[in-house]
C-alpha positions in Angstrom: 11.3 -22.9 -7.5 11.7 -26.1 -9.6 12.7 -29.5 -8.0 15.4 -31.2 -9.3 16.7 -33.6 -6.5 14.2 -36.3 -6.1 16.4 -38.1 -3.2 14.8 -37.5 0.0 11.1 -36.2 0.2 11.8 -34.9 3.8 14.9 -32.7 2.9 12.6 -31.0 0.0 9.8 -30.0 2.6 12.3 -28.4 4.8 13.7 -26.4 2.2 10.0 -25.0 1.4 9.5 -24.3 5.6 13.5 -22.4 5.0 12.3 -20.6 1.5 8.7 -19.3 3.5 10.4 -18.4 6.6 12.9 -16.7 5.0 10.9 -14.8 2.7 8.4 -13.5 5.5 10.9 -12.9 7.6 12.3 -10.3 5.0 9.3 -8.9 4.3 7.6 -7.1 7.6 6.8 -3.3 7.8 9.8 -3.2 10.0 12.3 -3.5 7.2 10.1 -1.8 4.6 7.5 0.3 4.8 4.0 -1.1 2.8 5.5 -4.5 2.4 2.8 -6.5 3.8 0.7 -5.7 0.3 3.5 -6.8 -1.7 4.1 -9.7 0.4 0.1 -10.9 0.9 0.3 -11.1 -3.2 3.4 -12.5 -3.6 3.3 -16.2 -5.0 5.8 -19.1 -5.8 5.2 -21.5 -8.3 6.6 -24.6 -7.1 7.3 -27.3 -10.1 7.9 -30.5 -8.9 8.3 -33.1 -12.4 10.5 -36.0 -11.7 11.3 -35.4 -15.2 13.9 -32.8 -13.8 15.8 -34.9 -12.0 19.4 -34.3 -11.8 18.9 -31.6 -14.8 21.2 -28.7 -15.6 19.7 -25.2 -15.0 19.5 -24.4 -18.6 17.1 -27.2 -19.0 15.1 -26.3 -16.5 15.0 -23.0 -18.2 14.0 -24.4 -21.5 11.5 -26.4 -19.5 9.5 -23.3 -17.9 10.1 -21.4 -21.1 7.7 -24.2 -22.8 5.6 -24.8 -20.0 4.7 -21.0 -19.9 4.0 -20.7 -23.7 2.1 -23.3 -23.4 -0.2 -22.0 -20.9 -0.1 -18.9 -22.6 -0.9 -20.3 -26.2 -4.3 -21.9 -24.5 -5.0 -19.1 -22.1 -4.7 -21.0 -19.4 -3.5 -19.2 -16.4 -4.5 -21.0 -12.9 -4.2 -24.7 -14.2 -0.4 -25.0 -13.3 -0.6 -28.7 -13.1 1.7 -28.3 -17.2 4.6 -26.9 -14.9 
C-alpha cells in the first residue's frame, strides 16, 4: 500500500485499522478452509515517502519498480526503509 495523500496523519491511520480489519475479517476458517496459514504469513509493505505526494499511479508504479530492483540488485531483502 503506498501513501500518496500526506493531508491528515489521523485519516491515514484509520485507513490502515479499515485495510487490517478488513483483511482479517476475510480471512477466518469460516470462509475458507486453511486460511489462518495463509493469513499468519501474509504481509503488507506499507511505503510511506512524502515524495509521492499527490502522484499518479503510474509513478508510483515506476517508483516500486526501482525500489524493488534496487533491493534486489544489493540482495537486500528485510531493509525496506528504500521503499
Amino acid at each position: 500500500m503506498v501513501r500518496t495523500i500526506y493531508g491528515d496523519d489521523a485519516q491515514w491511520q484509520e485507513f490502515r485499522r479499515r485495510w487490517h480489519k478488513a483483511i482479517q475479517g476475510q480471512m477466518v476458517a469460516e470462509k475458507v478452509a486453511g486460511i489462518e496459514e495463509v493469513r499468519d504469513r501474509l504481509r503488507f509493505l506499507w511505503v510511506e515517502d512524502r515524495m509521492l505526494d499527490g502522484t499518479t499511479p503510474d509513478t508510483v508504479r515506476r517508483y516500486v519498480c526501482l525500489s524493488i530492483r534496487v533491493m534486489l540488485a544489493n540482495n537486500n531483502y528485510t531493509d525496506m526503509s528504500i521503499v
